[in-house]
Structure formats: structure tokens, C-alpha cells
C-alpha positions as CSV (number, residue, x, y, z in Angstrom):
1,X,37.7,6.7,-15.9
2,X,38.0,7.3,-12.2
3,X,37.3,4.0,-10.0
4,X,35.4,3.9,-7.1
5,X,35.0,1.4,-4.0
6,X,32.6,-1.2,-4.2
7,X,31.6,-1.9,-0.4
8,X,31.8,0.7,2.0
9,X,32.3,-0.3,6.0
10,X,30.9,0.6,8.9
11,X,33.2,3.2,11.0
12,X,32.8,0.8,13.9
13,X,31.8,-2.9,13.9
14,X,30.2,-4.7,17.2
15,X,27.9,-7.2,17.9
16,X,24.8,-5.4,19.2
17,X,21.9,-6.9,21.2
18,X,18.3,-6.1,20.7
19,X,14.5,-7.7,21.0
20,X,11.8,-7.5,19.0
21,X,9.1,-5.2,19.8
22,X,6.7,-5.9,16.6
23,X,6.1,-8.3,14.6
24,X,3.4,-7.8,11.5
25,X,2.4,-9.4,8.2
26,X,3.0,-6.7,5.5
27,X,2.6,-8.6,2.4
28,X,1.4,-11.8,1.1
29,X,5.3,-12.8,1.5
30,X,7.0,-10.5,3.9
31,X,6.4,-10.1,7.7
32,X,8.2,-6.6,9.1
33,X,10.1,-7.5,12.1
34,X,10.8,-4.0,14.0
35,X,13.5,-4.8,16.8
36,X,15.4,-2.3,19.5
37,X,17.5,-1.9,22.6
38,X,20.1,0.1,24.5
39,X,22.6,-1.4,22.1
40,X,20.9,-0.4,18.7
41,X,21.7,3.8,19.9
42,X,25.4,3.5,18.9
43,X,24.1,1.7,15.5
44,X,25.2,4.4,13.0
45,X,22.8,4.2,9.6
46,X,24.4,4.4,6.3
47,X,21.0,4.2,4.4
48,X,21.1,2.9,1.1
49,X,21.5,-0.9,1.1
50,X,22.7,-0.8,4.6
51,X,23.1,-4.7,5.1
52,X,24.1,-6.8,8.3
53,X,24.5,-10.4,10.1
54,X,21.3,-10.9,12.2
55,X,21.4,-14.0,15.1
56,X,18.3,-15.3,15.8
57,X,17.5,-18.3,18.5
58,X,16.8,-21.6,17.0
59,X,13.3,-23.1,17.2
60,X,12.7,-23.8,20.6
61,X,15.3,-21.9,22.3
62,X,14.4,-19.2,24.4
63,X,18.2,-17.6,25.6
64,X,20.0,-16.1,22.3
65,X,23.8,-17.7,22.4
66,X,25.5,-14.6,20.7
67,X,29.2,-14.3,19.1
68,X,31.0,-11.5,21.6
69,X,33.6,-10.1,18.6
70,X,32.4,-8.9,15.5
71,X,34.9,-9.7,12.0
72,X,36.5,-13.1,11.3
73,X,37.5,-13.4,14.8
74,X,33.9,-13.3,15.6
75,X,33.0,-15.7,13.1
76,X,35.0,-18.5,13.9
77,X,33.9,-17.7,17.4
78,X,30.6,-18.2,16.1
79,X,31.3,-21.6,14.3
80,X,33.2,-23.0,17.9
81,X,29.5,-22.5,19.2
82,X,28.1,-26.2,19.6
83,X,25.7,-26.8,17.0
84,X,23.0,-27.4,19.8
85,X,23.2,-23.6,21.4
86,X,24.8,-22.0,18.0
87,X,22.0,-19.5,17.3
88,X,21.0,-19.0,13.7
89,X,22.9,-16.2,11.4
90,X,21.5,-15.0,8.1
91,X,22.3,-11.9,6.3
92,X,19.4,-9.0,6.1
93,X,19.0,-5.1,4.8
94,X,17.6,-2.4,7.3
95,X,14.3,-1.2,5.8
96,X,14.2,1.9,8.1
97,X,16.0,2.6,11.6
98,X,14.3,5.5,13.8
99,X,17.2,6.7,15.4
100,X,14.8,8.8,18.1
101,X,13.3,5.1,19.4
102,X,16.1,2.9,18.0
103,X,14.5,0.9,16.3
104,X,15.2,-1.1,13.3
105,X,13.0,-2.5,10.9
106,X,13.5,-6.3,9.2
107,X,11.5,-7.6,6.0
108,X,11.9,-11.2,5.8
109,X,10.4,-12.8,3.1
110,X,8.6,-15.7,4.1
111,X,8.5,-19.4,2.8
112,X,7.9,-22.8,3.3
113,X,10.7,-24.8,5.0
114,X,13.2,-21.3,5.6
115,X,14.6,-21.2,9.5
116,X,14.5,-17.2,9.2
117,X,11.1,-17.7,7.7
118,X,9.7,-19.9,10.5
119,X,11.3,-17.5,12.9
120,X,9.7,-14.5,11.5
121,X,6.4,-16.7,11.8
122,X,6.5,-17.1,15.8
123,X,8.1,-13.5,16.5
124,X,7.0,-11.7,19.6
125,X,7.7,-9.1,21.3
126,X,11.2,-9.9,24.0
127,X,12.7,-12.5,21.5
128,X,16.3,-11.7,21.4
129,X,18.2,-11.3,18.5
130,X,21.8,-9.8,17.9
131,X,23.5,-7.9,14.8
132,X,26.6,-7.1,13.2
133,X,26.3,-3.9,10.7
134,X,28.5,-4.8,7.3
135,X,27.7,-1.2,5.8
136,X,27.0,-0.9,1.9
137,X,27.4,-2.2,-1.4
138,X,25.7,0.5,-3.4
139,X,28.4,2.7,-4.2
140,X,27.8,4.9,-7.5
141,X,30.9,6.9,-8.8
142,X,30.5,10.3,-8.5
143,X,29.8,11.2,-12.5
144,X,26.9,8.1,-13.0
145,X,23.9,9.6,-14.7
146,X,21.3,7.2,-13.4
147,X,20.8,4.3,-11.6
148,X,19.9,0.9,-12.7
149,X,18.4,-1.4,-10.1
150,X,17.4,-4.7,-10.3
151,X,15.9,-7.3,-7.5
152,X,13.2,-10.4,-7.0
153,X,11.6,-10.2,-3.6
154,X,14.8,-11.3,-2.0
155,X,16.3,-8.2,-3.1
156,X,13.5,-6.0,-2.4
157,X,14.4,-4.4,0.8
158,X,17.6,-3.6,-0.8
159,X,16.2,-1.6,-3.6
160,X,14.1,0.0,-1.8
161,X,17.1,1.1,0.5
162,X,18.4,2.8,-2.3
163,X,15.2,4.4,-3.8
164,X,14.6,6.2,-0.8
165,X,18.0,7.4,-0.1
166,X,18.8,8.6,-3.6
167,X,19.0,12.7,-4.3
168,X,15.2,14.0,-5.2
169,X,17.0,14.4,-8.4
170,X,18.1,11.7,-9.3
171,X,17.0,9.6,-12.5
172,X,16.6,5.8,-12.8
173,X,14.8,2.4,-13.7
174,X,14.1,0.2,-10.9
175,X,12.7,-3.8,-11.9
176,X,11.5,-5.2,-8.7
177,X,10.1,-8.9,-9.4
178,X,7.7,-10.0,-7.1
179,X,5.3,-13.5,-6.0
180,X,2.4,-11.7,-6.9
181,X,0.6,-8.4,-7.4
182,X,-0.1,-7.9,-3.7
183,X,3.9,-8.2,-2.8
184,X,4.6,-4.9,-4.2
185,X,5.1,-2.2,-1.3
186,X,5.3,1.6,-1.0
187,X,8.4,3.2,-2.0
188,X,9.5,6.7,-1.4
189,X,11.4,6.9,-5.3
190,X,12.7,9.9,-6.6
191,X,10.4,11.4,-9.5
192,X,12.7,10.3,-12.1
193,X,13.4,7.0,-11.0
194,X,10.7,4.8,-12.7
195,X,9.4,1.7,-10.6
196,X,8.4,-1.0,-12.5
197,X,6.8,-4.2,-10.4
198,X,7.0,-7.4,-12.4
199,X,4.4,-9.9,-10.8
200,X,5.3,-13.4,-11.6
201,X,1.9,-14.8,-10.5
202,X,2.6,-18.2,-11.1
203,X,4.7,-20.2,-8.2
204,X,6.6,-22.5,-10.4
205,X,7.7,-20.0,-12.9
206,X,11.4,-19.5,-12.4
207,X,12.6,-16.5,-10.0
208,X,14.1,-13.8,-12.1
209,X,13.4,-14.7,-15.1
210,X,10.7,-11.8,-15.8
211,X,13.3,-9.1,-14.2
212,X,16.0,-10.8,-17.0
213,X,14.0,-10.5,-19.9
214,X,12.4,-6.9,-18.7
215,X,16.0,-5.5,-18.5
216,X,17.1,-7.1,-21.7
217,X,14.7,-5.4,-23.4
218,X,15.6,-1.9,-21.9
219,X,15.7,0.9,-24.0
220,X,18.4,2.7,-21.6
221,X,18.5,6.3,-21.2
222,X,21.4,8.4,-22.2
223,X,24.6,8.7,-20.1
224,X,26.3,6.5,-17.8
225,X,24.7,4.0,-15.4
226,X,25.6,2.4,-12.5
227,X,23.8,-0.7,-11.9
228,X,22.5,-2.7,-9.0
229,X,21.5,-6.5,-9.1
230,X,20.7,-8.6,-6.4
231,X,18.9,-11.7,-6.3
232,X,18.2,-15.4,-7.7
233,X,22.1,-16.1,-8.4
234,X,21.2,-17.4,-12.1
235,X,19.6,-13.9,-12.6
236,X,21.9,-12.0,-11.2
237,X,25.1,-13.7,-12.9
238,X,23.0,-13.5,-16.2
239,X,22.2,-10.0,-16.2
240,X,25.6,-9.1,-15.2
241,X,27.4,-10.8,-18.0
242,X,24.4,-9.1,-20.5
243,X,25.1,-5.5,-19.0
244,X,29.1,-6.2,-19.3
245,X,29.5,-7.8,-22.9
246,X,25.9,-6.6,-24.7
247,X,25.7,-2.9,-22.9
248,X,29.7,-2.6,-22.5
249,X,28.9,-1.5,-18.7
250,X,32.5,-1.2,-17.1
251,X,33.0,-4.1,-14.3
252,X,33.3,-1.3,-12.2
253,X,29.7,0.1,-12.7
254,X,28.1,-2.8,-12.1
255,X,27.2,-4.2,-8.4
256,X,25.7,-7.5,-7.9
257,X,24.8,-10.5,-5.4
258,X,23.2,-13.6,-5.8
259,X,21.2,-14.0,-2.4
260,X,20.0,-17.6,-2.9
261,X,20.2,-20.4,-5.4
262,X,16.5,-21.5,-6.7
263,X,18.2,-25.0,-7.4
264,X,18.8,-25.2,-3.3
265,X,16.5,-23.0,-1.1
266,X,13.5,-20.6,-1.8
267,X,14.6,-17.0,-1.5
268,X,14.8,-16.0,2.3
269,X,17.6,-13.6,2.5
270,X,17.8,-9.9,2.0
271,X,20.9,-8.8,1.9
272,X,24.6,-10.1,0.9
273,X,25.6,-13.6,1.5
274,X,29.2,-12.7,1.8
């Protein structure tokens, strides 16, 4: 069985400056940040699930504090930052970049008590924010047969990524979980990849679980998948180990990331935590 990389880099990594230039509510639970600048015209897009580290101010700061190096270097820049001027990182997915008007689109997902969330919130046009591109994670071996993808809203952008950069041929089930009916978005899928929303209406049901049971009980098409789970970290570990042992997926052909913990925070990141 030929084997197949797992992440795929950026050509070049740098920390790249940019502002926002829109801010607006798109959902009940997601506000579309759309930021741009000089900077974002050498940002080169992969499509797909396209991730990246995005600094933001913290509350009440009006000058962004940015990292100068990108890669570890760049981190532990970042950590010899003083906690009172260190601006904010968390990890998101490009939803679309224009490449004409540089611009780069942000869903955050909002809720109660996240920093990004709160940041989102207050966005207006000049804040400052900086970004470091990481590349992507969906990386299908050239003989898959269809595509498996599965996400909560924390996971949504990411899915979508995909969906809209597959082939026009290309065959699929996609199980997007969602807050509520009204979450679910527009999504340029191919014709043979199915989207199915799974609205879990009621706020204290656990995240993930409907996306869990929906895939369990999969009738899978013929031919070999390659599947894509991001989300809730119990949901994402579970369905792994079900599409491993019970569907005898190869480790190989299955990508997955827990984004968040619902024992610790409320989802609020949409892309890798690594």
C-alpha cells in the first residue's frame, strides 16, 4: 500500500501582518472576520484545510505585540513576550482568500467566556492582527475512492475547506454537527459528496456525539476511504479508534484533531492545535 504524508508545509513560512477590514455575524455561532494588508500578497493558498497561527491584541490593547520569526524560534520568541503585551495566538482555517484584494476570510465560532470569541465580538475595521500559515492536514493518497469527513462547528471551516477544493468528481460523505439548524452554511460540495448537517438543538447535549453515532451507523460505499475528523477531542479519538479497529481503515487513511476538550473550554478554535 503506498504511504502518503500526513501534513503538508507551506513553501515559505513568515509572520505576516494584516487588519481587519469586515467584520459580520454569519450564523447564530459564527462571525466572518475578513482581514488584509501588503503582507497577505506573498500569502500563498493551499486550499483545502489550509490552517494557520492568528495573533490577535488582548482586550484592551490597541498596538498588536507580534512574534518577528515564524517556527519554534518564533514561538519561544512568542512565550519571552511579557504576559502583559503578549498578544493572543489561537489556531484558525482560511475559509476563502481573494488573492486579487488579499484578503482572507476567518469564521470564529463564538461563545461565552472564549478570548477569540470576545475578540471576534468587538472587531472593527484597522484592528491588527498577524499570521503564520502551517499548510494542510488533508492529504488523501493518490488511489482513495472517496472521502470521509467529519467535524462539529469547530471543525466546520475545515470541512468546508475541503468540500470546495475537492475534484467536481469526487465522491464522499461529509457529517457536519452543528448548535442548531440555522449554523449550517453554504457549501460549494462536489455532486457526489453528500452533506449531511446534524443539528444538535439542545445546548447541553454533548458535542459530537450526534456526528459519532451518525458515522457509526454508516453504510460506507465501496472502495477505499480516506477519512477526516476534526473536533470535540472525545469525538474525534472515538471515531478514530471505531474507523481503525471496527472498519479496519489503515492509520494511514485516517486524519484527525481534537480542537478543544468539552471537559475544559467551549469549542472556539478552527483549525489544528498543534
Amino acid at each position: 500500500m503506498a504511504s502518503h504524508s500526513r501534513l503538508k508545509k507551506p513553501a515559505e513560512r513568515e509572520v505576516l501582518g494584516a487588519e481587519v477590514v469586515k467584520a459580520q455575524r454569519i450564523t447564530p455561532h459564527a462571525v466572518r472576520i475578513t482581514v488584509s494588508g501588503e503582507d497577505l500578497r506573498r500569502f500563498q493558498p493551499m486550499g483545502f484545510d489550509q490552517w494557520f497561527r492568528l495573533y490577535i491584541p488582548q482586550e484592551g490593547q490597541h498596538e498588536l505585540r507580534r512574534p518577528g520569526r515564524a517556527g519554534l524560534s518564533g514561538y519561544v520568541q512568542y512565550l519571552s513576550i511579557p504576559k502583559a503585551t503578549r498578544p493572543v495566538m489561537r489556531n484558525y482555517t482560511v475559509r476563502a482568500f481573494r488573492t486579487e484584494s488579499a484578503e482572507l476570510d476567518i469564521d470564529v465560532m463564538t461563545h461565552e467566556g472564549g478570548v477569540a470569541s470576545a475578540w471576534a465580538e468587538r472587531a472593527r475595521p484597522g484592528d491588527q492582527v498577524a499570521l503564520v500559515d502551517e499548510g494542510i492536514m488533508y492529504t488523501p493518497a493518490p488511489e482513495t475512492d472517496w472521502a470521509l469527513l467529519v467535524c462539529d462547528e469547530s471543525g466546520l471551516p475545515a470541512v468546508a475547506g475541503i468540500c470546495e477544493s475537492l475534484p467536481r468528481d469526487a465522491r464522499g460523505e461529509a457529517f457536519l454537527e452543528i448548535p442548531g439548524p440555522d449554523d449550517a452554511q453554504e457549501i460549494d460540495a462536489p455532486v457526489g459528496v453528500n452533506l449531511h448537517w446534524l443539528s444538535r438543538d439542545d445546548p447541553h447535549a454533548r458535542p459530537g456525539a450526534l456526528a459519532r453515532a451518525a458515522v457509526t451507523a454508516l453504510d460506507p460505499p465501496k472502495g477505499r476511504p480516506y477519512a477526516f475528523v476534526v473536533g470535540e477531542s472525545a469525538m474525534v479519538t472515538g471515531l478514530r479508534r471505531f474507523l481503525v479497529t471496527e472498519r479496519a481503515i489503515p492509520k494511514e487513511d485516517v486524519s484527525f484533531c481534537g480542537y478543544w476538550r468539552a471537559q475544559a473550554a467551549p469549542a472556539g478554535s478552527a483549525s489544528p492545535a498543534a
